[in-house]
C-alpha positions in Angstrom: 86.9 73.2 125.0 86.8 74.9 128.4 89.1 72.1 129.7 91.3 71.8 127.2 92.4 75.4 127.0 93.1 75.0 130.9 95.3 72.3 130.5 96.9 73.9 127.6 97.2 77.4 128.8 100.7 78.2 127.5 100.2 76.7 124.3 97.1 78.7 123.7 98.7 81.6 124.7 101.3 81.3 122.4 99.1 80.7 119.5 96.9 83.9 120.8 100.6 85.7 120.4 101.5 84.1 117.1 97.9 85.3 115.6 98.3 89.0 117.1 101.8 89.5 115.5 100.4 87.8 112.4 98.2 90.5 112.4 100.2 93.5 113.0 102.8 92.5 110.6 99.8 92.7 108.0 98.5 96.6 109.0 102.2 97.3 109.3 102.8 96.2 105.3 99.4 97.8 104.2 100.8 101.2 106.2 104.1 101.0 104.6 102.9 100.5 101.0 100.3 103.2 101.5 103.3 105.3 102.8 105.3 104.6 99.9 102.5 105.1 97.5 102.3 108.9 99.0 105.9 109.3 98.8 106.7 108.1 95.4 107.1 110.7 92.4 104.1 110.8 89.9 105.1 112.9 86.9 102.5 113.1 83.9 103.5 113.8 80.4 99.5 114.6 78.9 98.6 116.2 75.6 95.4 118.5 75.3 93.3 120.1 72.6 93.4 117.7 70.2 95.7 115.0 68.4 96.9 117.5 66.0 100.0 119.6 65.6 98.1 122.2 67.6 97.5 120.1 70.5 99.5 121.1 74.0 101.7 119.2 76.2 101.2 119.8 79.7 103.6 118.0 82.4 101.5 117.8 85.5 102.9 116.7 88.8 100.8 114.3 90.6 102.8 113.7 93.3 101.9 114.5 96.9 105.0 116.6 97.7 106.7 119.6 95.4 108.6 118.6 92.5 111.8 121.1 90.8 111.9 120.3 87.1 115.9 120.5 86.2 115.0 120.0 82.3 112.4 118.6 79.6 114.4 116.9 76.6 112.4 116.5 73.0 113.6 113.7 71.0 112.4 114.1 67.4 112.2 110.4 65.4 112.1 109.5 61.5 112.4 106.7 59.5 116.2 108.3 58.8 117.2 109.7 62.1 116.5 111.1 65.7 117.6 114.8 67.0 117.0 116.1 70.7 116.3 118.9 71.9 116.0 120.1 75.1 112.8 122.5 76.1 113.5 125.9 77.6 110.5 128.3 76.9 107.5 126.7 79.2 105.3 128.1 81.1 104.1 127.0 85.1 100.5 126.9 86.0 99.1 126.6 89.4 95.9 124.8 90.5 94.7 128.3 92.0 95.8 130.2 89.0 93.2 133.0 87.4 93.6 131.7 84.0 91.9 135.0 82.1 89.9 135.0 79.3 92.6 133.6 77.0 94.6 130.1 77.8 97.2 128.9 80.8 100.2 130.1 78.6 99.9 133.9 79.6 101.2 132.9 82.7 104.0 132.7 84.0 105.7 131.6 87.2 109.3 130.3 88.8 109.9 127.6 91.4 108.9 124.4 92.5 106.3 122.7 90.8 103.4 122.1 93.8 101.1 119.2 93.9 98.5 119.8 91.1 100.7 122.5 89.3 101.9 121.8 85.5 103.8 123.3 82.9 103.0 124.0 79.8 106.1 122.5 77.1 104.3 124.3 74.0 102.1 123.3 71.4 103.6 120.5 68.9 104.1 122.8 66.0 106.0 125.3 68.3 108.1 123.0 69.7 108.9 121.4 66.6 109.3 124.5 65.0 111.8 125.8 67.7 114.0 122.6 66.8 114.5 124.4 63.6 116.2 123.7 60.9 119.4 121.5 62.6 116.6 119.0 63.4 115.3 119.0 60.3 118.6 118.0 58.7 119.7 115.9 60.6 116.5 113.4 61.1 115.7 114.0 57.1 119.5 112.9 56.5 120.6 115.1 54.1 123.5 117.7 54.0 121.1 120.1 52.4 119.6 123.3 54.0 115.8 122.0 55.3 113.4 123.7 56.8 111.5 122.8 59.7 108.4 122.4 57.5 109.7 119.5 55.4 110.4 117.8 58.8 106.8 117.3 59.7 106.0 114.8 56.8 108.6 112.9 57.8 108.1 112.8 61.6 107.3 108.5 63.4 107.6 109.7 67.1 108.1 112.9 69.7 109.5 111.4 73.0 109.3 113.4 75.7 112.1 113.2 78.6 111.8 114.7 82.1 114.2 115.1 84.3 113.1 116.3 88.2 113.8 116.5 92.1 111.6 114.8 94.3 112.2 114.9 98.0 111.8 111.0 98.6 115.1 110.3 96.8 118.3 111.7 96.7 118.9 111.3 93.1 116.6 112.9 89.9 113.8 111.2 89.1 112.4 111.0 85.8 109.2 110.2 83.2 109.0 109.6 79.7 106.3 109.7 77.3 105.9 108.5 73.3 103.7 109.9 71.1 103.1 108.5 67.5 103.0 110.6 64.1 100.6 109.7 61.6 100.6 110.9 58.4 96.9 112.6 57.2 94.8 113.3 54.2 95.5 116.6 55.8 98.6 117.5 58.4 99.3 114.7 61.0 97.5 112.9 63.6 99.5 113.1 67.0 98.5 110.6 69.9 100.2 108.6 72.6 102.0 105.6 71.9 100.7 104.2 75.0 98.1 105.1 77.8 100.1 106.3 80.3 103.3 108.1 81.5 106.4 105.6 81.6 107.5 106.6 85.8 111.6 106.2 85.6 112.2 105.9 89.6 113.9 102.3 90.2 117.8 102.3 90.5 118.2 101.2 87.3 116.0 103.4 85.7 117.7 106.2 87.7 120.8 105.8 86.0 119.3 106.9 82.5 117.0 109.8 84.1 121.1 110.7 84.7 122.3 110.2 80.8 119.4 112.6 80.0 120.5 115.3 82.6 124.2 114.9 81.1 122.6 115.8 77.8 121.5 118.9 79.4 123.9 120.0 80.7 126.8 118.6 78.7 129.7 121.4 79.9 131.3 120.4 82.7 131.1 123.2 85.8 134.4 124.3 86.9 133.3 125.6 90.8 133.5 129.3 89.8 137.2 129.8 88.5 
């Protein structure tokens, strides 16, 4: 063997080169995709206390840097139509928060939402009740004055549409979330459609996360004249 790696010195070098770069070339993919891993937006859409209408939806972010949250939209599905509504009154919540003796919606905060932080969208009966009585109509179908009450029997899915800034990307990034209505011997069961939070950060995905900011903010801004 001795011999033969004399006589074949540059070859063996070469292969002793080829093997080294074969090598960095793998800690430099597993670097980058831990890199990316860090950098990439995690926004979760969670509910709490329950499966009923009194159960909370929290929006945590999960992501390693800040997030801002430009809007939360509320689409509201039945068998006869679907209304949206976009969330105003939430509250944020920070990891380091004194929550009190009562719950995390006595508080109140402005900003970025840190790493760990969430907001709290509202319990399902106060957000559906804040749709009112225009979503009522219109997902019943009818012409008629409805109240947000008749709505509930009627409700098949709440879908819930985030819209946020993330420093990684130049664009909004979003996350979406379905949960499923079920009609009980008494009220409704509420529960997600599917385990986890649906991440909308691809290009193409990006391009709806910016048809749901349009719906938020459907008037045009005219610079300040």
């Amino acid at each position: 063997m001795g011999s033969w790696l004399l006589d074949n010195a540059p070859l063996a070098a070469n292969i002793a080169s080829l093997l080294m770069l074969l090598v960095w070339l793998f800690y430099t993919l597993i670097f980058y995709r831990e890199f990316r891993r860090q950098r990439r937006p995690l926004i979760i859409l969670h509910q709490a206390r329950g499966y009923d209408l009194d159960s909370t939806c929290l929006l945590v972010n999960l992501s390693k840097e800040p997030i801002h949250v430009l809007c939360v939209l509320m689409r509201i599905r039945t068998e006869h139509g679907q209304y949206t509504k976009r969330l105003r009154d939430f509250q944020q919540v920070s990891p380091d928060s004194e929550l009190g003796s009562r719950d995390v919606q006595t508080i109140l905060k402005q900003g970025p939402l840190i790493s760990g932080a969430f907001l709290v969208l509202g319990t399902f009966r106060e957000m559906l009740d804040a749709a009112g009585e225009d979503a009522a109509r219109t997902t019943l179908g009818t012409t008629e004055d409805a109240s947000p009450g008749e709505l509930i029997p009627a409700l098949r899915e709440i879908e819930f549409q985030a819209v946020a800034l993330h420093g990684a990307y130049d664009r909004p990034v979003g996350a979406a979330r379905t949960f499923v209505v079920a009609p009980r011997e008494r009220g409704v069961r509420i529960q997600p459609k599917s385990p986890l939070t649906r991440p909308m950060s691809s290009s193409s995905e990006r391009r709806q996360v910016g048809k749901w900011l349009e719906e938020c903010f459907p008037e045009p801004i005219d610079g300040g004249r």
